[in-house]
C-alpha positions as CSV (number, residue, x, y, z in Angstrom):
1,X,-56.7,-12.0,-12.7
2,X,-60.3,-13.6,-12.1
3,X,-62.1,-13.3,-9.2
4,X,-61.8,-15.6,-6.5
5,X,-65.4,-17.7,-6.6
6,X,-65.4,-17.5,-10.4
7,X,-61.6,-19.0,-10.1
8,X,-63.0,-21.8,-7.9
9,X,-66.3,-22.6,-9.8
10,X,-63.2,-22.8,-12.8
11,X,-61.2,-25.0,-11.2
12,X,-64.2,-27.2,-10.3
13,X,-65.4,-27.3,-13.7
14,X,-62.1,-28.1,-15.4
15,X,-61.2,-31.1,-13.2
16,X,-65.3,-32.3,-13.9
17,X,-64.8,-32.2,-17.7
18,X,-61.3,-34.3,-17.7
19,X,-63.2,-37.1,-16.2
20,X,-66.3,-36.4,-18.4
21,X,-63.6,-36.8,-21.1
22,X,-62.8,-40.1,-20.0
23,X,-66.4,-41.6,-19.4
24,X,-67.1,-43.3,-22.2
25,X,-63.6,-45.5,-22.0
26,X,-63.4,-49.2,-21.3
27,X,-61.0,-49.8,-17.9
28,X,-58.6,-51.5,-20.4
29,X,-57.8,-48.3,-22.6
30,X,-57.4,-46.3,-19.6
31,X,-53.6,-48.0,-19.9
32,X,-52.6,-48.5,-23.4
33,X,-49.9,-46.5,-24.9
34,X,-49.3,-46.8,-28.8
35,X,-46.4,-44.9,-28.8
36,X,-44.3,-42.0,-27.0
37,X,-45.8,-38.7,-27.6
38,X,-49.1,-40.3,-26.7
39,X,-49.7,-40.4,-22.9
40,X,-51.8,-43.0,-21.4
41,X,-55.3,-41.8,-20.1
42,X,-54.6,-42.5,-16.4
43,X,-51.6,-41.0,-16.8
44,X,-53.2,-37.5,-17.8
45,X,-55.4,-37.8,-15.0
46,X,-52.6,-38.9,-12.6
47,X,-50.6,-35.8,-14.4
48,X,-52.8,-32.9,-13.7
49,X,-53.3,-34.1,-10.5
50,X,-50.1,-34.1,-9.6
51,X,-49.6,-30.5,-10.6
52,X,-51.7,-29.1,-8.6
53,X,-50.3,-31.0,-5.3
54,X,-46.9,-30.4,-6.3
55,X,-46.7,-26.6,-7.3
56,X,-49.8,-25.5,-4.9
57,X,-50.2,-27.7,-2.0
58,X,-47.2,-28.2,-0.6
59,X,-46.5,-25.2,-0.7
60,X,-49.5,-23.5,0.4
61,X,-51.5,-25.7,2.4
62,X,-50.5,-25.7,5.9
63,X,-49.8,-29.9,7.3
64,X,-50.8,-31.3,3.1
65,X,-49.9,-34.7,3.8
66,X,-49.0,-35.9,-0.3
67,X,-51.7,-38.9,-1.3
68,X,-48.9,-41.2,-2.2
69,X,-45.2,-40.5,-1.8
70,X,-44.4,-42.7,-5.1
71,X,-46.9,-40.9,-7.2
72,X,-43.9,-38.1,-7.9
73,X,-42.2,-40.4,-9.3
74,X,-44.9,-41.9,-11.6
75,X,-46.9,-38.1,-12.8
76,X,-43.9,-36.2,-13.0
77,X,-43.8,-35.0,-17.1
78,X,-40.6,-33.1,-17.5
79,X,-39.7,-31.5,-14.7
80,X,-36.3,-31.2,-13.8
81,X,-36.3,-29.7,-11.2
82,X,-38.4,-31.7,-9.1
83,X,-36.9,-35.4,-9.1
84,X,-37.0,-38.2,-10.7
85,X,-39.6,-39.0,-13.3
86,X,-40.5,-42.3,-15.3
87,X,-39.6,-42.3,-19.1
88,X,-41.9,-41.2,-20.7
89,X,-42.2,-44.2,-23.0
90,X,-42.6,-46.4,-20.1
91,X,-46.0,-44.9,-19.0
92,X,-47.8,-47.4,-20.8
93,X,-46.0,-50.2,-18.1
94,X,-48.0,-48.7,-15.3
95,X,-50.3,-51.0,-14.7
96,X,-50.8,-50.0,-11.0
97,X,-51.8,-47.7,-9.2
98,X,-54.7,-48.6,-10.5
99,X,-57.7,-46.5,-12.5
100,X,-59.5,-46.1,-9.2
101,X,-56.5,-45.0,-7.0
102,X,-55.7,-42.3,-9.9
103,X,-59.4,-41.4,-9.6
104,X,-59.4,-41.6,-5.6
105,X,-56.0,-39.7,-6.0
106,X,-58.0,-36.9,-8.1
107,X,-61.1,-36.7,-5.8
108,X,-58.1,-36.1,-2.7
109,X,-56.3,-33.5,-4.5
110,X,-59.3,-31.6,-5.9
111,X,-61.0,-31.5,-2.6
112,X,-57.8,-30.1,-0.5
113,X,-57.7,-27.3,-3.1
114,X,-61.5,-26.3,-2.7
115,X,-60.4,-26.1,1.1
116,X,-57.7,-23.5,0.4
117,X,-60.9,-21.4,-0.1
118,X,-62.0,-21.2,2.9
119,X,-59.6,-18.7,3.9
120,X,-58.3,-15.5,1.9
121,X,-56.6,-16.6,-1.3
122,X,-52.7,-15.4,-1.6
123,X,-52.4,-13.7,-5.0
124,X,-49.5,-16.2,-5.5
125,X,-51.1,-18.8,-4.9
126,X,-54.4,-17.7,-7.3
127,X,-51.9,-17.1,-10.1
128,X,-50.2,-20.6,-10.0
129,X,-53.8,-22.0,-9.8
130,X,-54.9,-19.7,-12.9
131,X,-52.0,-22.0,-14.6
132,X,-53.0,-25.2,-13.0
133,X,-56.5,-24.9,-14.4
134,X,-55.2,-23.6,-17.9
135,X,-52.5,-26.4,-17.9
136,X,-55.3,-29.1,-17.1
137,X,-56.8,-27.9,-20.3
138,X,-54.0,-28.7,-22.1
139,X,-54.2,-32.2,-21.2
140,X,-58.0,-32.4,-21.8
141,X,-57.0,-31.7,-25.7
142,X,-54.1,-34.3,-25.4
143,X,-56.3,-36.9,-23.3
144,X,-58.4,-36.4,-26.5
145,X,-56.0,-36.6,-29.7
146,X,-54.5,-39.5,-27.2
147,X,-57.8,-41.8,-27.0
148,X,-58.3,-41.0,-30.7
149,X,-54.7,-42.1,-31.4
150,X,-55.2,-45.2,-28.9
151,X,-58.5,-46.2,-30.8
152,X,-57.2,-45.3,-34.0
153,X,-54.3,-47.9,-33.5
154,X,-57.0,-50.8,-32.3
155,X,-57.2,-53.2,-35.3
156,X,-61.1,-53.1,-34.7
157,X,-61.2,-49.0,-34.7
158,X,-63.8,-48.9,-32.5
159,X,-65.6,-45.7,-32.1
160,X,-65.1,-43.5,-28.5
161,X,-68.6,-42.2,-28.8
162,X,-70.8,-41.5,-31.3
163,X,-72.0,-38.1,-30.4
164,X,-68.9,-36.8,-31.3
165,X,-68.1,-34.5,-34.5
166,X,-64.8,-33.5,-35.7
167,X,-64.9,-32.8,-39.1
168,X,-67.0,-29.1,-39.7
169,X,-67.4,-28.4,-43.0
170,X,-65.5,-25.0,-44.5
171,X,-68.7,-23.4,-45.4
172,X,-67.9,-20.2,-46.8
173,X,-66.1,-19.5,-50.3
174,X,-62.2,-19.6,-50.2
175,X,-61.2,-15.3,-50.6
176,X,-57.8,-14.3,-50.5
177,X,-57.6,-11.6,-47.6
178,X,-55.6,-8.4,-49.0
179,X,-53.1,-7.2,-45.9
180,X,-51.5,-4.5,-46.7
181,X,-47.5,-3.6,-46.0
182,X,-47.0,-2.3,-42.8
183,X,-45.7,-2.6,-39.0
184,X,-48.1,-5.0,-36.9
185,X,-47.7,-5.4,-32.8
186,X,-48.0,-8.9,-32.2
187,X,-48.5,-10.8,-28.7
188,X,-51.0,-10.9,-26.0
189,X,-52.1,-7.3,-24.0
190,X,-54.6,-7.7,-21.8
191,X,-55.2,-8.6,-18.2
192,X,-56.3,-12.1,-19.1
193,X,-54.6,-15.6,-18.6
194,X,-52.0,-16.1,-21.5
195,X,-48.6,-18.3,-21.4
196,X,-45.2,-16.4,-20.8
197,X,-44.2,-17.2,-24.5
198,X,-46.9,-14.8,-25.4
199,X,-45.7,-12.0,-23.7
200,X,-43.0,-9.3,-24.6
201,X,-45.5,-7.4,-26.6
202,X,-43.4,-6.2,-29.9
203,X,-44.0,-4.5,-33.2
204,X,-43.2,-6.5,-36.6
205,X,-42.7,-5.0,-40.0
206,X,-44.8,-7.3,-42.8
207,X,-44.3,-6.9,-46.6
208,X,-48.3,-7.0,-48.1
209,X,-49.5,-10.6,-48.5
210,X,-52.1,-12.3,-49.5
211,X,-53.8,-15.2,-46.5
212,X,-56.9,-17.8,-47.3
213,X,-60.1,-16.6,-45.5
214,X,-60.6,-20.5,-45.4
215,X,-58.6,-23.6,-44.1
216,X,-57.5,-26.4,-47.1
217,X,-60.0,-29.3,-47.2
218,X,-59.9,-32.7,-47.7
219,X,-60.8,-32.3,-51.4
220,X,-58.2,-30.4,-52.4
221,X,-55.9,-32.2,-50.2
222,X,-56.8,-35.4,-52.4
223,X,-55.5,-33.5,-55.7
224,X,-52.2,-33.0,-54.3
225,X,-52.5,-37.1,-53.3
226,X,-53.7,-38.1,-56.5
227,X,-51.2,-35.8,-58.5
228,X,-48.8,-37.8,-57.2
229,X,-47.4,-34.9,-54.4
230,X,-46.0,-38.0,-52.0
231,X,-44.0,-39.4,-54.9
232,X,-42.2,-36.3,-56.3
233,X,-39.3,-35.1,-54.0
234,X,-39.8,-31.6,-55.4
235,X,-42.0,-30.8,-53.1
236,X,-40.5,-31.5,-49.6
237,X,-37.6,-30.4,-47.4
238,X,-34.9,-33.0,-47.2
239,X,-36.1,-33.7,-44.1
240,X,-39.6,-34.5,-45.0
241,X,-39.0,-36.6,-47.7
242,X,-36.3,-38.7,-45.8
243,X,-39.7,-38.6,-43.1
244,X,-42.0,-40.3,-46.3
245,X,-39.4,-42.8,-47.6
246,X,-38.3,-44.2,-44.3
247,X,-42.2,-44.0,-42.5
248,X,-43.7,-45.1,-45.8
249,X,-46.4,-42.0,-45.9
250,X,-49.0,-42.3,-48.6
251,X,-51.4,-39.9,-46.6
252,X,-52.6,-38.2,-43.7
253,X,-52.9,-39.9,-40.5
254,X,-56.0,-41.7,-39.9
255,X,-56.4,-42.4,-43.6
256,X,-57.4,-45.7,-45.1
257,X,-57.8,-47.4,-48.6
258,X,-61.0,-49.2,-48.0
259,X,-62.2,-51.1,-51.8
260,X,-60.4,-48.6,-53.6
261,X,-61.4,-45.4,-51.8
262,X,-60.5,-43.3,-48.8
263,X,-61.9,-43.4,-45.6
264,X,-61.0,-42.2,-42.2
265,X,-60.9,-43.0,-38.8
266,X,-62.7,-40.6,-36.4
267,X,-63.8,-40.8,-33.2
268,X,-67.2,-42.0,-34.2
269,X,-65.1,-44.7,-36.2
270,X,-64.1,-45.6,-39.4
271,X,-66.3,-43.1,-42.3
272,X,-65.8,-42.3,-45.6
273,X,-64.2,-39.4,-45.9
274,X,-65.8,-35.8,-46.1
275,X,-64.5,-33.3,-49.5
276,X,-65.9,-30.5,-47.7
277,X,-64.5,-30.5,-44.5
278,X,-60.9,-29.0,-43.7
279,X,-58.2,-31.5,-44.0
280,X,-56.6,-32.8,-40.7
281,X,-53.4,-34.7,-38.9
282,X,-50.9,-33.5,-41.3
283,X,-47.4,-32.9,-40.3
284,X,-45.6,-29.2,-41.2
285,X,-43.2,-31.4,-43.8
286,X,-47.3,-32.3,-45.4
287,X,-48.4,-28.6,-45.3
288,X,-45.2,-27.2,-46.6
289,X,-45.1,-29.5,-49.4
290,X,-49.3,-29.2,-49.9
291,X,-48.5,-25.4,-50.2
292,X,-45.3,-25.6,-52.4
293,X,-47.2,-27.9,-54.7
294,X,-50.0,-25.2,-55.0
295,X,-47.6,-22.3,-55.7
296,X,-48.4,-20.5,-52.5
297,X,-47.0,-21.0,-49.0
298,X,-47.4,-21.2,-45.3
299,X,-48.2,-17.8,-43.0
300,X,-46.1,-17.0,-40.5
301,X,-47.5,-16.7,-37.6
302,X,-46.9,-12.9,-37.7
303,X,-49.4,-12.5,-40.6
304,X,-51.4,-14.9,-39.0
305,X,-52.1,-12.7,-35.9
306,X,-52.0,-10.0,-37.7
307,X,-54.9,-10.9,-40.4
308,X,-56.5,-13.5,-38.3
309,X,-59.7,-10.9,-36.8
310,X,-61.1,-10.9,-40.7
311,X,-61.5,-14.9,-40.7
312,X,-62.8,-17.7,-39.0
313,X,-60.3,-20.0,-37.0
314,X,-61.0,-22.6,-34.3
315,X,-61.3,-25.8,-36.3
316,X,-57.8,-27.0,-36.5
317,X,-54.3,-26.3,-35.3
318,X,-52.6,-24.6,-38.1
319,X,-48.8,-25.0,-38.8
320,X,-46.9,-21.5,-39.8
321,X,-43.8,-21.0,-41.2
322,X,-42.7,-19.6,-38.0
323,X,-39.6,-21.8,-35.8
324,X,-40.6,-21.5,-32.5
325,X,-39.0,-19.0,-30.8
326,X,-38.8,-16.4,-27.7
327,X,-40.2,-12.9,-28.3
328,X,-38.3,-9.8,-27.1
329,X,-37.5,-9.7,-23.8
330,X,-39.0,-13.0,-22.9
331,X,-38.5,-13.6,-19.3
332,X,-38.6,-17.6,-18.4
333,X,-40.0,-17.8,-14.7
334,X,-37.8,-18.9,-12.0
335,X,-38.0,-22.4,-10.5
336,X,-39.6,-25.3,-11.8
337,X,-42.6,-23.8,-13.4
338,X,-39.7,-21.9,-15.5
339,X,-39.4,-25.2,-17.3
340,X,-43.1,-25.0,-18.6
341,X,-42.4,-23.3,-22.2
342,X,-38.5,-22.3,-22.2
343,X,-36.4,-24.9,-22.8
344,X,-38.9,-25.8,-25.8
345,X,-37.8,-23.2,-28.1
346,X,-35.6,-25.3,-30.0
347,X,-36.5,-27.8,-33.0
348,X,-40.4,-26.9,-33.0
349,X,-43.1,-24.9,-35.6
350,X,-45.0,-22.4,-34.0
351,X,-48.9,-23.7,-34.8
352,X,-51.9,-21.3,-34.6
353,X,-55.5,-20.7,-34.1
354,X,-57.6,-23.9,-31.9
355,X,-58.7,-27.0,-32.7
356,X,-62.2,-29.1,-32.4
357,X,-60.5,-30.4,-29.3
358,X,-59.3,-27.5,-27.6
359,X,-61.7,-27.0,-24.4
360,X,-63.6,-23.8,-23.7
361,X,-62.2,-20.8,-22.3
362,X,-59.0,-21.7,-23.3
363,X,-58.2,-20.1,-26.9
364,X,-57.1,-16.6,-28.2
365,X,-55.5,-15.1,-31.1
366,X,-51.9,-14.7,-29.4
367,X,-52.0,-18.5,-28.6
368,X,-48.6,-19.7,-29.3
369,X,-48.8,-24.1,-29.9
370,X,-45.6,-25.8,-30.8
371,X,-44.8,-29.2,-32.2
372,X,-42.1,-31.1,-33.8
373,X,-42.2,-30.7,-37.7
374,X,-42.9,-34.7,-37.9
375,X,-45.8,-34.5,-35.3
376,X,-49.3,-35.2,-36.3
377,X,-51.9,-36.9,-34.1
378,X,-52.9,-33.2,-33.1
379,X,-55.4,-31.6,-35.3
380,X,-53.4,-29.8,-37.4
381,X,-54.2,-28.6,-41.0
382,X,-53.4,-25.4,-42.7
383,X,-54.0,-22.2,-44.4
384,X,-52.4,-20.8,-47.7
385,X,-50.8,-17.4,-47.8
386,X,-48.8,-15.8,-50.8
């Protein structure tokens, strides 16, 4: 647990960044909604506002008096066990309430948590917050691979800002780590923040392998393209191929045949694309059959935790070969805030490391991301193992 100031100077920053995240929108993109995994802006900022009124204030501010009794209704994500909640493919009809209620909605919420500080803080209370702040982060990465996804759709492309790099190269000389056979503990064991799916601390057996020291780039993510790797069924799950025949997918997302040569939208718009930089928006069905094409495969994220201290990892979301799954003895908490990781562990690859968007102060090598083996307006790539 963190101190009590330091907690509050980081809840205050967190909430400043979401909306620094936001500032260089138009009030028309603030609403748009391209399709349902992607979340309209407002709606994040209405979202993670909501949060913190629902699982903190009313229950530990004496007289809260909620902003807006309707605004349950409208932030709610996937909770259960609180009420009623609008389909999620219907939060791009939300035309009201408008950007500057959300925003007056924010500023009402955020200022009736700094007053909870004014008197001794309940260690309940100071854990829930810990997740309120680290949840809020969450949707800072989402409210960012959901503008990109929301510009990236725009038949102009228009560029979010032009500041704004995503694609570092892989500078160092691909090495293939040597881990030898052994039994590994895996999960998170320390007295810092983590997510419940991290716990249950547990030793795993690993046969010697062999992991990348370096993430695949576009480059070599062209060979497989140009070999023809999206035409030959040999390389894909049944699943994944039904995915490219019925979806048409001829590349990563994001990619464009501009006069007979790749490009790529990015947040600083449409650019040709980099070879040295690591490939990105790829589903697990693409990095499966990238790997199977090359020989090799995908870690799990076993050997991934357990080799990841002897490379360099931050730059994208990296699929395993792991289904996502509870570790031993995982304990799902009670009530609604139970519902946070749980009732995921079903139909979903396990996804490690950070990405270009994932905010500071919120990664760590037990890290457990999860998405849908289809899903890929994260930044996900990959990293070979045999």
């Amino acid at each position: 647990m963190i101190l009590t100031q330091t907690l509050l100077d980081f809840f205050i920053e967190t909430r400043k960044h979401t909306e620094s995240i936001c500032a260089p929108l138009e009030i028309e993109d603030y609403v748009v909604q391209p399709m349902a995994d992607v979340s309209p802006p407002k709606w994040h900022l209405g979202h993670s506002t909501w949060f913190f009124e629902e699982f903190i204030l009313k229950k530990y501010k004496k007289g809260y008096q909620v902003f807006d009794t309707d605004f349950s209704f409208v932030f709610n994500s996937y909770y259960e066990s609180v009420g009623k909640r609008v389909v999620r493919s219907d939060r791009g009809n939300l035309s009201r309430p408008s950007v500057e209620k959300v925003y007056e909605y924010r500023s009402y919420v955020t200022a009736a948590v700094v007053s909870l500080f004014e008197e001794p803080i309940d260690p309940k209370l100071e854990a829930v917050l810990e997740i309120g702040i680290h949840h809020e982060k969450q949707h800072q990465e989402l409210l960012l691979t959901d503008i990109k996804y929301i510009l990236g759709n725009n038949p102009l492309l228009p560029p979010y800002a032009n500041t704004y790099s995503e694609h570092p190269h892989e500078s160092a000389s691909q090495e293939w780590i040597e881990m030898d056979e052994g039994i590994y503990e895996i999960g998170h064991n320390s007295d810092q923040f983590c997510y419940d799916n991290e716990l249950g601390r547990h030793k795993v057996y690993l046969h010697s392998y062999q992991i990348s020291s370096t993430l695949v780039t576009n480059e070599e993510y062209l060979e497989f393209m140009n070999a023809g790797g999206y035409e030959h069924f040999e390389f894909w799950h049944a699943e994944g191929w039904h995915w490219v025949n019925t979806d048409l997918i001829k590349a990563p997302l994001y990619w464009y045949q501009v006069e007979g040569s790749w490009q790529y939208y990015s947040l600083e718009g449409l650019q040709k694309i980099d070879p040295k930089a690591p490939v990105t928006h790829l589903s697990y069905y693409e990095a499966f059959a990238f790997a199977l094409w090359k020989g090799l495969r995908l870690p799990t994220e076993f050997e991934w935790e357990a080799a990841q201290g002897q490379f360099s990892w931050g730059k994208r979301w990296e699929w395993t070969e792991s289904a996502y799954l509870p570790y031993p003895n995982y304990q799902k908490a009670d009530g609604a805030l139970g519902e946070y990781n749980g009732k995921f562990m079903v139909s979903q690859k396990v996804l490690r490391g950070a990405s270009i968007a994932t905010p500071n102060k919120h990664t760590r090598p037990t890290y457990r991301n999860f998405f849908p083996p289809s899903a890929r307006w994260q930044y996900t790539g990959l990293r070979l193992a045999k």
